[in-house]
DRENGU-170858 format. One record per residue (C-alpha): residue number from 1; x, y, z. Coordinates in nm, 4 decimals, decimal comma. Layout:
 num       px       py       pz
 NUM        X        Y        Z
...
This chain:
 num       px       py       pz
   1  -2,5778   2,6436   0,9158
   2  -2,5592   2,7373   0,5120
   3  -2,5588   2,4507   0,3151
   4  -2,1909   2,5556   0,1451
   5  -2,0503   2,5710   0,4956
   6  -2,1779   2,1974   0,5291
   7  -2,0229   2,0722   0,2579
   8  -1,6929   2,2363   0,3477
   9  -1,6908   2,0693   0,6622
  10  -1,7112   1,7358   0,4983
  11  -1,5034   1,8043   0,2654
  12  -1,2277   1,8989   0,4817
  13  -1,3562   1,6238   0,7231
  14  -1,1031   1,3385   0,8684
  15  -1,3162   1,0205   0,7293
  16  -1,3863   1,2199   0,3964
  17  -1,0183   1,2004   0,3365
  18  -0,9682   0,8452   0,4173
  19  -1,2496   0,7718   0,2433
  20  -1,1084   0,8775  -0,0578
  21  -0,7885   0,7108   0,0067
  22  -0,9765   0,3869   0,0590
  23  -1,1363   0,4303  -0,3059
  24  -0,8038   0,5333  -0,4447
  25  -0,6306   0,2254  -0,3760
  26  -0,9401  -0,0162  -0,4698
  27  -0,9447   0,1207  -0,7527
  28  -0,5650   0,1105  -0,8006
  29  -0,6270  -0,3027  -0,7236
  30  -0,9278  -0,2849  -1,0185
  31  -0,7057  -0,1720  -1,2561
  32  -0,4462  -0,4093  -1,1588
  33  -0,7016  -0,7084  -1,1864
  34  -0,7671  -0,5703  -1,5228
  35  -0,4573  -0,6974  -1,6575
  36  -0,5697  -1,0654  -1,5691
  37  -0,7416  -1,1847  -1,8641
  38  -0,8430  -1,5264  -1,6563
  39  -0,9875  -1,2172  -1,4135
  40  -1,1473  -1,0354  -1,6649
  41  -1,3590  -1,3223  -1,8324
  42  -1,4581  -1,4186  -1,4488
  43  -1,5223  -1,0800  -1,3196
  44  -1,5378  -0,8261  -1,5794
  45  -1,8544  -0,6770  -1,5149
  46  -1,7976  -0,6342  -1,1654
  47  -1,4178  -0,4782  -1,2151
  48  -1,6544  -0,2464  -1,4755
  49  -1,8665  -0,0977  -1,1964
  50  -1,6129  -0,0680  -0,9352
  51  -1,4197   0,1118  -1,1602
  52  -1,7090   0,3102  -1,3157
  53  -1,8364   0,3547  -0,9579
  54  -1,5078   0,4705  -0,8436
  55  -1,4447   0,7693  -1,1311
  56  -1,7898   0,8829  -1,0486
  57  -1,6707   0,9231  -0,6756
  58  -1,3949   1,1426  -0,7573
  59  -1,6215   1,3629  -0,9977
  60  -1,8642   1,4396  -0,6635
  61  -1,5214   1,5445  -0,4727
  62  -1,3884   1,7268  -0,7784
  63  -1,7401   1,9276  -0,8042
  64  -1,7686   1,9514  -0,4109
  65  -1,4082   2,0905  -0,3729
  66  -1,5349   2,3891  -0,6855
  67  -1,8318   2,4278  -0,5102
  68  -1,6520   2,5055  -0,1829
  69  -1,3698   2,6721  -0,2819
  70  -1,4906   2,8533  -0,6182
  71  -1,2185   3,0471  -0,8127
  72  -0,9567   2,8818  -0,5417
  73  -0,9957   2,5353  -0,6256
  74  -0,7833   2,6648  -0,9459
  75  -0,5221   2,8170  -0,7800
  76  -0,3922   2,4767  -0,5817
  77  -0,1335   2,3049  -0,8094
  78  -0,2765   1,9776  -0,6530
  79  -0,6423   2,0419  -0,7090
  80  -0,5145   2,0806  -1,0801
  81  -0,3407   1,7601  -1,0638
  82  -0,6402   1,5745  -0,9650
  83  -0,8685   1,7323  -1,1823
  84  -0,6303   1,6428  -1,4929
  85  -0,6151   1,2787  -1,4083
  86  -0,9998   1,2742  -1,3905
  87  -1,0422   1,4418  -1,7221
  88  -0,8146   1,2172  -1,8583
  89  -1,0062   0,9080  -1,7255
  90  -1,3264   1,0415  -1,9026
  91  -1,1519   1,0026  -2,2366
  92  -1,2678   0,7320  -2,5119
  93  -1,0386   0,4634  -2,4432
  94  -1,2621   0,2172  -2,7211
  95  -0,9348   0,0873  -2,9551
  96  -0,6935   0,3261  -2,7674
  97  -0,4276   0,0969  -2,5723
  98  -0,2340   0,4006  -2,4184
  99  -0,5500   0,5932  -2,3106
 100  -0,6838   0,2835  -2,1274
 101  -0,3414   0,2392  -1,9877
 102  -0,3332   0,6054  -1,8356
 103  -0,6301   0,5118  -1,6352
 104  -0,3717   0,3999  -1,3802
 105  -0,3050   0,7678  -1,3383
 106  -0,6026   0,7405  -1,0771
 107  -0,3145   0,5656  -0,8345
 108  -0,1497   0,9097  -0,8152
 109  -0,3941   1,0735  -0,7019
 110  -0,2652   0,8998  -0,3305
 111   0,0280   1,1930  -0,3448
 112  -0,2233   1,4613  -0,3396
 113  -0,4761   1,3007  -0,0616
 114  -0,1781   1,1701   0,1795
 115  -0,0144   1,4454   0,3450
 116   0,3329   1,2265   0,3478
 117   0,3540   1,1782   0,0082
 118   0,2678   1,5542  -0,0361
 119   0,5985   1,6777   0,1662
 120   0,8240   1,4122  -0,0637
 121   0,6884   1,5522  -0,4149
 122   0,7005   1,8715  -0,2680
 123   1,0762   1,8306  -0,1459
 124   1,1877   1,6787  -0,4994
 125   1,0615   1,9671  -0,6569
 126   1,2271   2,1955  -0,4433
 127   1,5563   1,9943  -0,5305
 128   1,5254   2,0231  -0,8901
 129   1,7556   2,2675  -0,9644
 130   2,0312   2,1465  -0,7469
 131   1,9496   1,8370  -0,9488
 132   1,9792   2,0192  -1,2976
 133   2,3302   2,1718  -1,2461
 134   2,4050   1,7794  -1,1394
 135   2,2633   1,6236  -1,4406
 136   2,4534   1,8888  -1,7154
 137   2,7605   1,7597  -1,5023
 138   2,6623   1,3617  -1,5322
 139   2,5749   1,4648  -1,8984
 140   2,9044   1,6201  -2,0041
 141   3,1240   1,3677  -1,8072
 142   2,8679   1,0719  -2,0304
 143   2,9369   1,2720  -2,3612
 144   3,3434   1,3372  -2,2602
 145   3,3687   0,9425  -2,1089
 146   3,1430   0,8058  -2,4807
 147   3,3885   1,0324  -2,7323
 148   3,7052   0,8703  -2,5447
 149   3,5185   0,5234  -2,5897
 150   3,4301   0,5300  -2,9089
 151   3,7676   0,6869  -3,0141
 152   3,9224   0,4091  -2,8405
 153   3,7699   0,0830  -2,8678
 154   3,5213   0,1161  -3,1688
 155   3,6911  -0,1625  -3,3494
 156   3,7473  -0,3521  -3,0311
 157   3,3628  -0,3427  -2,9355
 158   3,1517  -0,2195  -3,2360
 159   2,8505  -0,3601  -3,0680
 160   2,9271  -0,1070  -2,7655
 161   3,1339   0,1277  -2,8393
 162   3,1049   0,1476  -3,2550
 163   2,9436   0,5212  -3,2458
 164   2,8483   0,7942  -2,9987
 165   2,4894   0,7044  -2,9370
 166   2,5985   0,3456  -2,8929
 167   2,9063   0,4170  -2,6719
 168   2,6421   0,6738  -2,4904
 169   2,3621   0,4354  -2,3767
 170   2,6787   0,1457  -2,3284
 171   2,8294   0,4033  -2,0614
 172   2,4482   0,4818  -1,9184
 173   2,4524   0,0855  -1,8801
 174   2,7051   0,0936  -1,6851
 175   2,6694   0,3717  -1,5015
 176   2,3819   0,1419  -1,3471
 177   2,6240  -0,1406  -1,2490
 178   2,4419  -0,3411  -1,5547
 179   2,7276  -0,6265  -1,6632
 180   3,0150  -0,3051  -1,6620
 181   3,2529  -0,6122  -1,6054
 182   3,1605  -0,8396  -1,8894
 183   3,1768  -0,5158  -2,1133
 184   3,5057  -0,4514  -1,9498
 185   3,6629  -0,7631  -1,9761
 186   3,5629  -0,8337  -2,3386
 187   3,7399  -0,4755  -2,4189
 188   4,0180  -0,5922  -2,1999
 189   4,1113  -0,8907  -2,4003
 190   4,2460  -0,6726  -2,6313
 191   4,3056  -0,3820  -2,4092
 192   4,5038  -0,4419  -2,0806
 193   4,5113  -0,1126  -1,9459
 194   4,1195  -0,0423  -2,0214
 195   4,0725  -0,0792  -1,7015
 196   4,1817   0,1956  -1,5812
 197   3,9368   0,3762  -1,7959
 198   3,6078   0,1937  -1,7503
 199   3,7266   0,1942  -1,2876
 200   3,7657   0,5886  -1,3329
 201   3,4370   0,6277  -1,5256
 202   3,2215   0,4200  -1,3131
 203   3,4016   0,5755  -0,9995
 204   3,3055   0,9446  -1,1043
 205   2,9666   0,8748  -1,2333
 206   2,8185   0,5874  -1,0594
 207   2,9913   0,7009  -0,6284
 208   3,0369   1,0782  -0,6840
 209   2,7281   1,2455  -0,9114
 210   2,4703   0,9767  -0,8399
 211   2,5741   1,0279  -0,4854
 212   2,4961   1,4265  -0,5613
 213   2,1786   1,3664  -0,6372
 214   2,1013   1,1492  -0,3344
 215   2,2647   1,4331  -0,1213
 216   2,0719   1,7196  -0,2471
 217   1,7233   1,5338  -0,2590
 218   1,7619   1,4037   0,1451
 219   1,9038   1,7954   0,1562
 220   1,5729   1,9383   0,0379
 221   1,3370   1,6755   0,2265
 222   1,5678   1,8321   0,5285
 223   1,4394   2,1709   0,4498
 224   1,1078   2,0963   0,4081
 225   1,0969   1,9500   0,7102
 226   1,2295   2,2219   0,8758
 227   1,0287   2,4349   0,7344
 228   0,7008   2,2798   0,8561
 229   0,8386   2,2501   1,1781
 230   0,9240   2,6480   1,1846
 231   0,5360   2,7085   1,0737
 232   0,4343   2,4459   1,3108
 233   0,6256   2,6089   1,6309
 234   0,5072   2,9617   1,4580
 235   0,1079   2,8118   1,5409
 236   0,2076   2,7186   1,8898
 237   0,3546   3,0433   1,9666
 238   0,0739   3,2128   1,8803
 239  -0,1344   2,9536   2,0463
 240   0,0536   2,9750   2,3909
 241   0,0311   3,4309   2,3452
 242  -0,3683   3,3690   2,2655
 243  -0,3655   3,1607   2,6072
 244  -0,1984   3,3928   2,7517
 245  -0,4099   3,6508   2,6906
 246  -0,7209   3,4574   2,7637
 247  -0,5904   3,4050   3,1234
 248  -0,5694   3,7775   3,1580
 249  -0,8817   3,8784   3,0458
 250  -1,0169   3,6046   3,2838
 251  -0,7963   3,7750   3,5758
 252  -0,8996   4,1118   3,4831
 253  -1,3192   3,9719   3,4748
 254  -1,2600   3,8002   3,7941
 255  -1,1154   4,1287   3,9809
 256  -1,3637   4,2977   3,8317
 257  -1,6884   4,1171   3,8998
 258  -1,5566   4,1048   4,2808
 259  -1,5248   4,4792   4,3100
 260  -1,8606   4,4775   4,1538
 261  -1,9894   4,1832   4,4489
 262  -1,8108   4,4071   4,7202
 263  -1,9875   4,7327   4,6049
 264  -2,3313   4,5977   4,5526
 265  -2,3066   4,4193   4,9516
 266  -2,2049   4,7657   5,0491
 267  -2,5190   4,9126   4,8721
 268  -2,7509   4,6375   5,0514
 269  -2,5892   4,7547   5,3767
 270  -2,6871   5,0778   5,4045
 271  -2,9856   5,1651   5,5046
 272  -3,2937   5,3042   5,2956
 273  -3,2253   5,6515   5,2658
 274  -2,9266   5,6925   5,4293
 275  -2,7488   5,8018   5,1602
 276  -2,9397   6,1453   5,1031
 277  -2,9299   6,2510   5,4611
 278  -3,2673   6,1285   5,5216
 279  -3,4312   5,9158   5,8653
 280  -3,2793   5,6013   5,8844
 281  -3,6403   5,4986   5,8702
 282  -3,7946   5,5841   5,5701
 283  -4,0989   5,7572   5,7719
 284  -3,9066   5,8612   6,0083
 285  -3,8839   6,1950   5,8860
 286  -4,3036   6,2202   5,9113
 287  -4,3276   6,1198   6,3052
 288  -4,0566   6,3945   6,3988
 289  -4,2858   6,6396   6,1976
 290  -4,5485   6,5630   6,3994
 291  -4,3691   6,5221   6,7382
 292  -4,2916   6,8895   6,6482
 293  -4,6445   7,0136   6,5823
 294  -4,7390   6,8548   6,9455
 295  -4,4824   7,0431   7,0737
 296  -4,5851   7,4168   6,9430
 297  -4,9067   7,3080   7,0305
C-alpha cells in the first residue's frame, strides 16, 4: 500500500479524530489553568509543555491533512479555519496580552473536529440573512424607540435618556430585561403614562424580533437537518439498487455455472468417440477391419 494512501487512512481514521478531540479539550483545560497564578507558580513548566506539546500535535495533522489532500486541503472552509488558529498560535505573544489571550482560539477548533457542532455553525450561517433583514428591523425600531426617548424624557433621565447614543445602549439594556423597571419607574415618577411607552417597546423588541431570530435559526437547523437526511436516504437508495444488482449478477452466475455443470456431465456421458460417428470403442473400428479381411480371405 503507498505510503500517502496510509496516511489518509489515519487521517480519516475513527481514533485519529478522537484523538484530536481529546488534545483539543486538554489543551482548552491548560489554557484555563493558565489563568491561575497560584497554578502557574506550581505548575508552570508542565502547563508549558502540554501546551507546547499540544500546538505541535496540531502542526503534524495540519501537514498530514496537505500532504493527503494537496491543493484540496485549501478549498475546505474548515481546513482554513484550523489552519488560521494554528498560525495564529505560532505568533510572539512575549509582552502581547491579546495575542496570548487568542491562544484560546485552539478551543474552537472542537466545531471543526465534532461533526455536531459542524451542522450548528453550518445552520447559523445558513440563517444569516434571514437574520440580517431581522436585525435592520430591531435596528430601526432601537433608533425610532431612542429618538422618542430622548425627545421625551432627556431632562427627566439625563443619565439614560440625555442623547441618542445614551438613550440607544439604555433601550439595548432593556431590550435584555436588564433593570427596564427601575429605569421605568424612575421616568415614571415624573411621567405617569411612560409606561405605556417603555411596555410597547420591550413588547416589540424583546417577544416579537428576538423571537424572529430564534424562529429562523431553529428554521435553518430544520433544513439542515433535512437536508442530511435527503443525502443520507439518497446513499441508501443507491445502496439498496447496488444490492440489488449484486443479487442478480449472483442469479445470473448461478444459472449459468449450472448450465455449464449440466453440459460438461453430458460431455462425460458420452462415450469416446461417439460424437464423430466413430466405434463406441475407440478400436473398435480396427477389429471390424480385420474381421473383414478374414472374411475376403
Amino acid at each position: 500500500m503507498p505510503f500517502r494512501e496510509r496516511i489518509r487512512r489515519m487521517v480519516e481514521a475513527r481514533w485519529f479524530q478522537r484523538t484530536i478531540v481529546a488534545v483539543i479539550v486538554i489543551n482548552a483545560i491548560t489554557l484555563g489553568l493558565e489563568t491561575s497564578p497560584t497554578v502557574v507558580d506550581r505548575w508552570g513548566e508542565v502547563l508549558y509543555v502540554i501546551d507546547h506539546a499540544a500546538l505541535y500535535v496540531f502542526v503534524a495533522e495540519l501537514l498530514a491533512k496537505i500532504y493527503v489532500y494537496r491543493l484540496r486541503f485549501f478549498t475546505d472552509a474548515w481546513n482554513l479555519f484550523d489552519l488560521a488558529i494554528v498560525v495564529i498560535s505560532f505568533m510572539p505573544t512575549t509582552g502581547v496580552t491579546v495575542l496570548r489571550a487568542l491562544r484560546i482560539l485552539r478551543a474552537l477548533r472542537l466545531i471543526s473536529v465534532v461533526p455536531s457542532l459542524r451542522r450548528v455553525v453550518a445552520a447559523l450561517l445558513g440563517a444569516i440573512p434571514g437574520m440580517a433583514s431581522i436585525a435592520l428591523l430591531l435596528g430601526l425600531v432601537l433608533y425610532v424607540a431612542a429618538v422618542m426617548a430622548t425627545k421625551l424624557y432627556s431632562r427627566t433621565a439625563p443619565d439614560f435618556f440625555g442623547d441618542l447614543p445614551t438613550s440607544l445602549f439604555t433601550l439595548f439594556q432593556m431590550m435584555t430585561g436588564d433593570a427596564w423597571s427601575d429605569i421605568a419607574r424612575e421616568v415614571m415618577a415624573e411621567h405617569p403614562l411612560a409606561w405605556v411607552f417603555f411596555i410597547v417597546f420591550v413588547l416589540v423588541c424583546t417577544f416579537v424580533v428576538l423571537n424572529l431570530f430564534i424562529a429562523v435559526v431553529v428554521s435553518a437547523m430544520e433544513e439542515e437537518h433535512k437536508r442530511e437526511h435527503s443525502m443520507e436516504d439518497v446513499i441508501l437508495a443507491q445502496i439498496a439498487e447496488l444490492r440489488a444488482e449484486i443479487r442478480e449478477l449472483r442469479a445470473a452466475a448461478g444459472t449459468d455455472g449450472r448450465e455449464l455443470a449440466d453440459a460438461m456431465a453430458t460431455a462425460a456421458s458420452v462415450p469416446n468417440g461417439a460424437s464423430n460417428g466413430a466405434h463406441p470403442n475407440g478400436n473398435g473400428g480396427r477389429r471390424a477391419g480385420r474381421k473383414d479381411r478374414r472374411r475376403g480371405r
